[in-house]
Structure formats: structure tokens, C-alpha cells
N, C-alpha and C positions, 0 to 999 in steps of 0.2 A: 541465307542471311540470318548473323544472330540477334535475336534482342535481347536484350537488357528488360529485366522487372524488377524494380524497386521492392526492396525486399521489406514487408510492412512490422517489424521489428516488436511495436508496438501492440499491435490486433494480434502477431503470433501467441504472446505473452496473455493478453486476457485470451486468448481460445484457450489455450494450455492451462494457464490456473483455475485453482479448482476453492482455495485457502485464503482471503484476505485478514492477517493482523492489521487493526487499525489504532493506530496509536492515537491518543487524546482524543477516541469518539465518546464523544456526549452525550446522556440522555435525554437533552432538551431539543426537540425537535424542529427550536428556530436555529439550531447550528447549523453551520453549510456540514459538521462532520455528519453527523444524523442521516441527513436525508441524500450525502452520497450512498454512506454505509448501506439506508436502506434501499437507494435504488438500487446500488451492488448484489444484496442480498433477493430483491425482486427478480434477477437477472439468473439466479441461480448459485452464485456463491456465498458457501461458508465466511462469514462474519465472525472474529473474533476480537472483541473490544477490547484494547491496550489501555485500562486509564485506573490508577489508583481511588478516585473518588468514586468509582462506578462500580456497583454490585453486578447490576444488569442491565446489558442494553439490544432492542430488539429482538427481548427473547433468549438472546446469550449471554450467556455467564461470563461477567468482567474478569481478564484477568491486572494484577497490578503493572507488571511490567512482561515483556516478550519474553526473558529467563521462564517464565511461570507458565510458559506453553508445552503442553507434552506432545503436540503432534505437528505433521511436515505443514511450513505454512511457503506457500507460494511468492505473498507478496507481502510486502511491508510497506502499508500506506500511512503517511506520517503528516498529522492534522498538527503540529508543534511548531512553536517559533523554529528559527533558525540554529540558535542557539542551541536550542535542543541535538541536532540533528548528528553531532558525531558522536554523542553515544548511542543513539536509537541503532546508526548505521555497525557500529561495532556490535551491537545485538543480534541485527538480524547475521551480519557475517557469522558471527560464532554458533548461532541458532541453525544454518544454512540454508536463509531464504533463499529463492531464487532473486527475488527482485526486490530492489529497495526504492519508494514511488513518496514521494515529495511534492504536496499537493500545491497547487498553485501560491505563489506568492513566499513560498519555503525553499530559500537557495544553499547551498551550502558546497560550493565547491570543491572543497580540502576532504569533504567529507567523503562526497559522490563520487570523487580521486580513489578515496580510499577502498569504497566500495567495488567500484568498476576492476580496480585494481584485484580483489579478491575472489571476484568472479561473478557478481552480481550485475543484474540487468538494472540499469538506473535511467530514473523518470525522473526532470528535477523543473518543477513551476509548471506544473501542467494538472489538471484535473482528470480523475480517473474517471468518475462519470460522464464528463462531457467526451471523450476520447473513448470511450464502450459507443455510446450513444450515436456517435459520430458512423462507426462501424459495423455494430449490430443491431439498432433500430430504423 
């Protein structure tokens, strides 16, 4: 008899990365970006802060935008209006994230079309720490 195991799509994705670009994380540590970044970074992964107004955050060196990344980044978690979100998603495609992850309350369909489309793993209105947390705590 065979079974069926729901294949956990989501948990594969954080065991595998190693790299979170975090776009619009903020230094102020009443932002919800902050204190996912820094649970993320508690848990073991590289932090790299995507935000033009930021020198540094958590220790790591802000860059302006995801073009200004020299190394492989796994995911692309995106703290940005909606608005924001097809060009961040044309970054990380030409960048070659793997995943492009749209934090809760961040929709952008047309966008996450386009991503999915290109090969990328898409998360769109879901929280990356509460979805670790869910899984590996």
C-alpha cells in the first residue's frame, strides 16, 4: 500500500538556505522587520540588510539595493509595500535567488506570476519567522 507525504515545500526551503537578503530591514528594533531579521539571524542564517537609509544593521553591513550583493543569496525576504514588489522580484530573478518570500500583508500576484514563472520558490503574506518557528522550534 502506497502513501502519500505531503511534501513540506516550505520547511525544505528554510533547511536548504543558508543567505536571507532582507529588503526594507530597519534599524529600529520596534519594526516587526528587525526582530524577524534578528530571529532569522539567531537561528543561524546570514542577514543581509537591503535598505538605502541603512548603513548597518545587526552587525551587517547595509547594502542599497540587491544589484549591490556580490554573493549567492538564497532568499529574498521583502518588508516593502506592495508596490514595491515587482521590481524587488525582477532583482532577485536576475540576482538568482532561489526564493522570493513577501512578508505577511505584502501581495503582489503579477509579481509572484512572474517570479514563479522564472524559477523561483514564492512565499507571498506569510511570515518567515513565524513559519521557521512553526517548524524548527
Amino acid at each position: 500500500m502506497a502513501e502519500n507525504f505531503a511534501v513540506d515545500a516550505i520547511g525544505e526551503l528554510l533547511k536548504a538556505a543558508r543567505t536571507i537578503a532582507v529588503v526594507g530591514l530597519s534599524s529600529d528594533p520596534m519594526r516587526p522587520s528587525y526582530g524577524v531579521a534578528e530571529y532569522m539571524q539567531r537561528a543561524g542564517y546570514k542577514i543581509i540588510p537591503v535598505n538605502p537609509n541603512e548603513r548597518e544593521v545587526l552587525g551587517e553591513r547595509a547594502v542599497q539595493r540587491l544589484e549591490d550583493i556580490r554573493e549567492k543569496v538564497d532568499i529574498v525576504d521583502v518588508f516593502r509595500r506592495a508596490e514595491f514588489v515587482p521590481e524587488v522580484a525582477e532583482s532577485a530573478i536576475a540576482m538568482g535567488a532561489r526564493a522570493l518570500w513577501l512578508q505577511e500583508g505584502v501581495v503582489h500576484e503579477e509579481a509572484a506570476k512572474r517570479a514563479r514563472e522564472a524559477g523561483l520558490f514564492v512565499v507571498m503574506d506569510r511570515c518567515i519567522l513565524k513559519e521557521h518557528a512553526k517548524r524548527f522550534r
